[in-house]
N, C-alpha and C positions, 0 to 999 in steps of 0.2 A: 558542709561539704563545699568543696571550690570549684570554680565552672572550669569545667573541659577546658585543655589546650584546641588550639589548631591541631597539631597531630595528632591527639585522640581523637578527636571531629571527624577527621581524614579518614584515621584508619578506621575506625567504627563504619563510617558511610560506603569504604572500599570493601570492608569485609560483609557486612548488610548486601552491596552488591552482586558481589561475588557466588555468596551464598546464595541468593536467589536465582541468579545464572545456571550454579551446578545445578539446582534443584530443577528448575527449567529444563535441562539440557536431560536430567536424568528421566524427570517426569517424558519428554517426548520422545527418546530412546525406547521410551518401557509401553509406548502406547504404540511405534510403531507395529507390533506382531498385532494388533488388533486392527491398527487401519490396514495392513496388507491383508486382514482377515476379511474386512469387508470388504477391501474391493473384489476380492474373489467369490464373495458371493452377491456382488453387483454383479459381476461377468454372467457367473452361472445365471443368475436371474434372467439379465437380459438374453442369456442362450435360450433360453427354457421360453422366455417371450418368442422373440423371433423363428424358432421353432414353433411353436404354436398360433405365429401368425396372430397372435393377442399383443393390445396396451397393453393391460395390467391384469393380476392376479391380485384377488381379494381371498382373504382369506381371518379367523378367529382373531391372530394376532396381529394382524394389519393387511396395508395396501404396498404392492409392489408396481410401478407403474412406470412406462416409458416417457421420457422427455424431450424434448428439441433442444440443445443447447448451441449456443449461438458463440463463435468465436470468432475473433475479428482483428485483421492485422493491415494497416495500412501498405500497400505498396508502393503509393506513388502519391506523395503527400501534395503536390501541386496541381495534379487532375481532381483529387480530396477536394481540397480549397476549391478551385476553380468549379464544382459542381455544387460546394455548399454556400456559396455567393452569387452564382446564376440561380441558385434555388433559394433564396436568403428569405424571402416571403412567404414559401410555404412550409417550406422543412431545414432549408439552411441555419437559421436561425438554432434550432435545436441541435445540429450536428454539431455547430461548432462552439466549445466548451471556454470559458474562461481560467483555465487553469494553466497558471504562471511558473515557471522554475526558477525556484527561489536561487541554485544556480547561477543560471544567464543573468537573471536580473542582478546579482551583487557583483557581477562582472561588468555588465554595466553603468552600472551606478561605482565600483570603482574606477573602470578607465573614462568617466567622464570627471571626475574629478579636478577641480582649476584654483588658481587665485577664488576667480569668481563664485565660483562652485563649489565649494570645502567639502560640502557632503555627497557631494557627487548630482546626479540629475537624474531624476525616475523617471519613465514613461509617460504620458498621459491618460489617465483613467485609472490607475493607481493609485494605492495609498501605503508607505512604508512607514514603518515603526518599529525600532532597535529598543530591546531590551538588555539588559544586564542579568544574565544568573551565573550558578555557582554550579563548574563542571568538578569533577574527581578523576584523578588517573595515578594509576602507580607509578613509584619512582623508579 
């Protein structure tokens, strides 16, 4: 047998794609009636809690039980900083995260781009590293 063209390669890895996509797409369609099923019996649940002024209900087939969920939206990202840098010693430290956007930073490192600087200029306390692979898109 002779090895695959490029356009077999292509189409094979487009249509391998694709197919997993629909199937994807079918499988979470087919599962929403089941999560709008629980969350209606999360609601009842927690009616039936609150109602009765109980955590939790135990029961043969399990544990139903109430949670604190925590959700968090910054509003004013320079009062943020400015409380997690006055408190950098005790708690600061932990608030404030190392997480880069790959992004801003390739925005950067292209508009600093010079004679001198071909590759552009990273931040300090960074480490970047471009790779090469292999995308697929239909024509």
């Amino acid at each position: 047998m002779s090895e695959p063209t490029d356009l077999q390669i292509i189409e094979a890895y487009i249509e391998r794609r694709d197919f997993i996509k629909k199937k994807t797409d079918e499988f979470e369609l087919s599962m929403e009636i089941y999560k709008g099923g629980m969350k209606t019996l999360e609601n009842e649940m927690l009616r039936r809690l609150n109602e009765r002024g109980s955590e939790h209900s135990a029961t043969d087939a399990g544990t139903a039980y109430k949670e604190s969920v925590m959700q968090i939206k910054c509003t004013d990202k320079a009062a943020y900083h400015a409380y997690a840098i006055d408190h950098y010693d005790t708690v600061g430290k932990d608030l404030l995260t190392a997480h880069v956007s790959k992004e801003t930073l390739k925005l950067i490192i292209d508009q600093s781009k010079s004679e001198a600087s071909p590759n552009g200029v990273v931040p300090p306390g960074l480490a970047v590293n471009f790779e090469s692979v292999v995308r697929f898109r239909k024509a």
